[in-house]
N, C-alpha and C positions, 0 to 999 in steps of 0.2 A: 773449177776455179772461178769461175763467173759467177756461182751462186757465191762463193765464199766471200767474192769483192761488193755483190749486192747486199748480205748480212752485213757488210762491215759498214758499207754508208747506212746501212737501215739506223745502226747500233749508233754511227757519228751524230745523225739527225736524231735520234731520240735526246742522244745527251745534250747537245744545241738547243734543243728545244724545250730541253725542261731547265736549261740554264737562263736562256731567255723571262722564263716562265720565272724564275727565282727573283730576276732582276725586276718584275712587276710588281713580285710580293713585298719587296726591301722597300720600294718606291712607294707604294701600295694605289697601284694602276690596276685598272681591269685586265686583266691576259688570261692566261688556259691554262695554269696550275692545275688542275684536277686533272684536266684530259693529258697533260704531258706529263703528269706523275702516275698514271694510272698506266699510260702507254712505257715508258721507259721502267716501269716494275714488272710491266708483262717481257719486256724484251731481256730484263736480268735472270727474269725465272726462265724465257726461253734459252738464254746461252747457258744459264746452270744446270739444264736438263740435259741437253745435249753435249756437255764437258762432263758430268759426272754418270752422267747413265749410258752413253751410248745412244737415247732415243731422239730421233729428227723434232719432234713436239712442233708440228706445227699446226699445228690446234692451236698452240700456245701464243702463236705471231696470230695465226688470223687473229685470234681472242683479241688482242690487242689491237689491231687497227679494227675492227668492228666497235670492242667499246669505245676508243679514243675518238672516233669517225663522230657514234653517235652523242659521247658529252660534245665534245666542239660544236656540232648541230645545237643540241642542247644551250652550251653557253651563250651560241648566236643568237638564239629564241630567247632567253631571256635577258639579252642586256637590250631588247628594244620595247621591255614590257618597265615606264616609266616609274610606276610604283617600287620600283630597284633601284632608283637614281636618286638621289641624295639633292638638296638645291643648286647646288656649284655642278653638278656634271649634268643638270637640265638646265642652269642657265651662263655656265663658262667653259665647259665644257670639262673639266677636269674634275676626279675626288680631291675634296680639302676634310682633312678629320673634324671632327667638333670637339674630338676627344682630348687634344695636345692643346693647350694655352699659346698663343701667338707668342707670349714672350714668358717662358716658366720662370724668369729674372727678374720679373717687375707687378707689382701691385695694380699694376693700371692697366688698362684695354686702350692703349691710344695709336694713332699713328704715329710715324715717323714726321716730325716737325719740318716745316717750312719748305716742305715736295710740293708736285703737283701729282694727283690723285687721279685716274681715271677710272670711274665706272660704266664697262664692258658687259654689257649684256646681248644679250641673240636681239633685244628690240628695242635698246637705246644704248648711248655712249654720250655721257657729260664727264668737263673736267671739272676739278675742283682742288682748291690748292688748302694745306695744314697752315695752321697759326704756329705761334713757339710752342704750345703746349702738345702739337700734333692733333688737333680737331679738324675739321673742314668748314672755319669759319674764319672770316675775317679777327686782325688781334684784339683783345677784350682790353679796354679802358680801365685801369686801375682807378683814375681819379673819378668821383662821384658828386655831384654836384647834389648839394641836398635836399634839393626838390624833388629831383630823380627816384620813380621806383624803378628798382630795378627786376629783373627775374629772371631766372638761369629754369634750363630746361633740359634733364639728363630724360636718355633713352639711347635705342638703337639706332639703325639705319631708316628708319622713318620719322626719328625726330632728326637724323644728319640728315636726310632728302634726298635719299637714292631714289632714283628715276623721275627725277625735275632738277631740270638749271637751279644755280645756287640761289639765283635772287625769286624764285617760287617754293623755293621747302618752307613746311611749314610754322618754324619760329619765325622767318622773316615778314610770313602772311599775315601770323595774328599780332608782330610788332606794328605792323601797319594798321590794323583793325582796332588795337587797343588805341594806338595815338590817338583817334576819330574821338574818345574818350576822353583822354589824359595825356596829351601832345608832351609830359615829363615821362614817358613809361619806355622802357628799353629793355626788349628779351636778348638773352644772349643766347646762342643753340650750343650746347654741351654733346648732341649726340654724335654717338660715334658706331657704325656699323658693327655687327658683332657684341656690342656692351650689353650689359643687362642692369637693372638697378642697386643688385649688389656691386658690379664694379662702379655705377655710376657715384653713389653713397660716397664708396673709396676715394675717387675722384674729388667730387665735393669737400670730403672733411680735410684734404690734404693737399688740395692744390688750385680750389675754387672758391673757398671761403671768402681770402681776400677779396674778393672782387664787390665785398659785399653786398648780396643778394637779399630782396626785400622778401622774395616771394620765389621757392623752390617746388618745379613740379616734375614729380617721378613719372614718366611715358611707361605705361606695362602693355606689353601683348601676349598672345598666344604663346608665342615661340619661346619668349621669357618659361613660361610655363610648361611646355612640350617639348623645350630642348635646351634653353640654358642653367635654368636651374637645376634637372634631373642629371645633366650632366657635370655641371662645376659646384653645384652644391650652392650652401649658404655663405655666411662671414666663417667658416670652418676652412675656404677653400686658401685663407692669408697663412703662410707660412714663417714662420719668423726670417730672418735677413732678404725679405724683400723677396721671399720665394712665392709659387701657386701650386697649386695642384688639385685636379678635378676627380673625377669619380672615374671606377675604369667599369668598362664598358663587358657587356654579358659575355660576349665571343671576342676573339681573337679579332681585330681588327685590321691588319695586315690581310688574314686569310680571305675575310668578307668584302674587303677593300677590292680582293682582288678576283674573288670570284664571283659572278651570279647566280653560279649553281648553290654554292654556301649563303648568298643573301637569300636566296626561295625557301630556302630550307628553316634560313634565321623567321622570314617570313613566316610562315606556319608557324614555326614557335610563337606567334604573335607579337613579333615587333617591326618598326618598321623599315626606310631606308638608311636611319640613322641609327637603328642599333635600341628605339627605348619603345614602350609601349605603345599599342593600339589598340588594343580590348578591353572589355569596360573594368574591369575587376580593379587590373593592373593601371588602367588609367584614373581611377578613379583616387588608387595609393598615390600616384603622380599627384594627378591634383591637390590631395590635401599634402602631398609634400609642398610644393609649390606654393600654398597656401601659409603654414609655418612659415617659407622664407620671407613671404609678404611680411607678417606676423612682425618676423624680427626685425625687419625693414623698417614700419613703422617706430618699431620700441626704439631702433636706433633712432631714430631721425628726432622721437622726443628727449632724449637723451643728452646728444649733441647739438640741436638747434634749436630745442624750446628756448632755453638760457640766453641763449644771442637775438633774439626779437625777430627769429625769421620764420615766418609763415610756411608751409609745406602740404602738398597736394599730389594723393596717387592718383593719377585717369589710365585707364584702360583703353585704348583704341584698339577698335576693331581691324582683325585684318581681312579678305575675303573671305575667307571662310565662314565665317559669322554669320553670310544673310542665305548659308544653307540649311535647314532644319536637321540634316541628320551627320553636321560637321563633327569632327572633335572637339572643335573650339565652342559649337551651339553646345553639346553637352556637358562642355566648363563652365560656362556661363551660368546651365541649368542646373550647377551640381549643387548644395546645398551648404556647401563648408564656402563657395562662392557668397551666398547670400550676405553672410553675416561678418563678411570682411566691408572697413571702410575705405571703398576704391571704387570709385566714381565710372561707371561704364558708359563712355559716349554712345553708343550706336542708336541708343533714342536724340539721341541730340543732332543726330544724321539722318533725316527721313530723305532724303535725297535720294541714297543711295539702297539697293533693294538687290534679290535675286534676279530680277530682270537687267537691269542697268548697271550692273557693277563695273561691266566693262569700263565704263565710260571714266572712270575713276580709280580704276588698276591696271595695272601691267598684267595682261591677260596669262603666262607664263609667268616672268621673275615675280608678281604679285604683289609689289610694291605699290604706291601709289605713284599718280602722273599729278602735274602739276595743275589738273582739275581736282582733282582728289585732296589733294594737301589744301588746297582751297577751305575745302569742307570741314575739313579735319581742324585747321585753325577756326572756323566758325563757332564750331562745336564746342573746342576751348574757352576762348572770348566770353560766350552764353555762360559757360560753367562758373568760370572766374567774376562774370558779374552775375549772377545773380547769386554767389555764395559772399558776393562783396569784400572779394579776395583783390579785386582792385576800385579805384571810384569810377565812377556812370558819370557820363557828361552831364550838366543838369541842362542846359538846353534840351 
C-alpha cells in the first residue's frame, strides 16, 4: 500500500512539474522543459508497463530519475555559461525576444508619450521622461527661426543616451560643441532604444519632417547589422494598415527561450544567443544582407529628401567591440561589401579610445557608453560634420 501511495505522489510530482515547465514555455522563461518531459514520458511508459504487461519495470522509474537528475545538472551548467544569455537576461535580468515587434499595430519604434522612463541596469539606473511623440527628449520646437540650422539625429539607444543622465547623451554634447561654431545650430535627438535606421527613415518621413531639419544623420552600429536588420528585415517589414512584421527565427523560439539545453545545441549549429549567425560563411551572407538594407536606405533618403533641400549623413559608431581584432564587428568593418558603402566609420575619429582603455568609456557589461564616452562620440561627429562642411566653422 505504501509503495502504491509513493508511485502516486511520484506520478502527481511528475505532472506538476512538467506543468510548471509548460507555464515557462508559454511565458518563454528559462525552466526544465526537457528534464521534466523526459522524466514524466519515462513515468507514463513506467505505469503502461506495469498496467498492461504485468512487469514491475523498474529499470524504467530509475531510467528516469537518473536521466532527469542529470539534464537538470546539465540545465544548471549551462544557464551560468554567459554565451547563452541574450542582452536583457545579462543586463535586466529577464528574456525579452527580438523576434516579436513591440507594437505589430504601429509603423514606429517609439515610446509610450509623456511617461517617465527608467533605465535599469546591473550598473546604472537614470530616469528620463518621453516628449508627445514618445522619445526621450525634451518637446521639439515647431517654430524655426530662419537663421537656425537645424539637425535631427535618428539612431538607437546610443543616440537616446542609455547609460548617461539626459543632459550628457550624446546629441546634447555635440549641440553644445557645434554652438562654439554657430551659436544658431540646434540638434534635436530622435533616438530611441531598440530603433534601427529603417524605423528611424519611417519616423522621419512621417512624423519629423515638419520640424524642418536642415541636416539629417542616420547613427548605424553593429547591432543594426548583427540583429536588427537580420531580424526585421528592410522597408519590406511595413505592412499595409499600419501593420510589421519581422523575419522568423531558425528554431522554435518558445522552446530555446526556455531551454539551455536546446540553446547549446542551437549553439553548435552556429548561432548565437539570439538565434542568428556567428560563423564566417553565414556571417558574411548577414553582412552583405545588411549591407543591401544600407543600400536602400540611402536610395530612400535620395528620393524623399534630395527634393526638400535637406542634407543627409550615415556614421557608423563604433560599439566595444570594434577595438578587438578578432570581434564580429572588427570583421564587418574588414569585410569588403563594407568598403564600398558611403558610411562614414568614426572609430578613426576616436583615438582615445583603444583595447586597453575602453573601460573608461563603456559600460563594462550593458556596453553602452558612459557619459565620458558619449563625450567622444560627439567629438568625433562635430570633426565629421566640419570638415565635410555639413555645417559652418567659426571663422575666428
Amino acid at each position: 500500500m505504501g509503495r502504491k501511495i509513493a508511485l502516486g505522489l511520484i506520478f502527481v510530482f511528475g505532472i506538476f512539474w512538467f506543468y510548471k515547465s509548460l507555464l515557462s514555455y508559454f511565458n518563454m522563461e528559462p525552466g526544465f522543459l526537457v528534464p521534466s518531459s523526459v522524466f514524466l514520458f519515462c513515468l507514463i511508459l513506467f505505469f503502461a508497463i506495469r498496467i498492461f504487461t504485468k512487469h514491475k519495470a523498474w529499470n524504467i522509474l530509475l531510467l528516469a530519475f537518473s536521466v532527469s537528475v542529470s539534464l537538470l545538472f546539465l540545465e544548471w551548467f549551462l544557464s551560468g555559461k554567459s554565451f547563452l544569455r541574450n542582452y536583457f537576461e545579462q543586463n535586466m535580468g529577464f528574456y525579452q525576444s527580438i523576434w516579436k515587434p513591440s507594437n505589430p499595430n504601429s509603423h514606429y519604434h517609439l515610446w509610450t508619450p509623456d511617461v517617465e522612463l527608467e533605465s535599469n541596469r546591473l550598473e546604472f539606473n537614470y530616469k528620463k521622461t518621453t516628449n508627445s511623440l514618445g522619445i526621450c527628449t525634451s518637446e521639439y520646437p515647431l517654430e524655426k527661426d530662419s537663421s537656425e540650422f537645424r539637425i535631427i539625429v535618428l539612431g538607437d539607444s546610443f543616440t537616446e543616451g542609455v547609460g548617461a543622465p539626459r543632459d550628457s547623451v550624446f546629441p546634447v554634447q555635440l549641440e553644445t560643441l557645434l554652438k562654439k561654431e554657430d551659436g544658431n545650430i540646434r540638434v534635436l535627438n530622435a533616438g530611441v532604444s531598440g530603433s534601427d535606421p529603417v524605423f528611424g527613415f519611417k519616423l522621419l518621413q512621417d512624423k519629423l519632417i515638419v520640424y524642418e531639419p536642415d541636416l539629417v544623420i542616420f547613427m548605424v552600429n553593429y547591432s543594426d547589422i548583427s540583429g536588427d536588420f537580420p531580424v526585421r528585415g528592410g522597408f519590406k517589414r511595413f505592412l499595409p494598415n499600419n501593420r510589421i512584421k519581422f523575419r522568423k527565427p531558425i528554431f522554435n523560439e518558445r522552446l530555446f527561450a526556455t531551454s539551455f539545453i536546446v540553446r547549446y545545441w542551437v549553439y553548435l549549429k552556429g548561432y548565437n544567443s539570439v538565434m542568428l549567425p556567428r560563423k564566417d560563411e553565414k556571417l558574411i551572407s548577414m553582412f552583405d544582407d545588411g549591407m543591401g538594407i544600407i543600400d536602400d536606405l540611402r536610395d530612400s533618403m535620395e528620393i524623399h529628401l534630395d527634393n526638400k533641400n535637406i542634407k543627409t549623413r550615415i556614421l557608423y559608431h563604433p560599439m566595444n567591440s570594434t577595438f578587438f581584432s578578432m570581434s564580429e564587428e572588427a570583421k564587418f568593418l574588414n569585410n569588403p561589401s563594407t568598403a564600398g558603402l558611403d558610411v562614414f566609420t568614426l572609430k578613426e575619429k576616436m583615438p582615445e579610445i583603444s583595447s586597453d582603455n575602453y573601460l573608461d568609456y563603456y559600460w563594462e557589461k550593458d556596453g553602452h557608453h558612459n557619459s565620458k564616452g558619449y563625450g567622444v562620440l560627439a567629438r568625433a561627429v562635430k570633426d565629421v560634420l566640419l570638415e565635410e562642411n555639413l555645417v559652418k566653422k567659426n571663422k575666428e
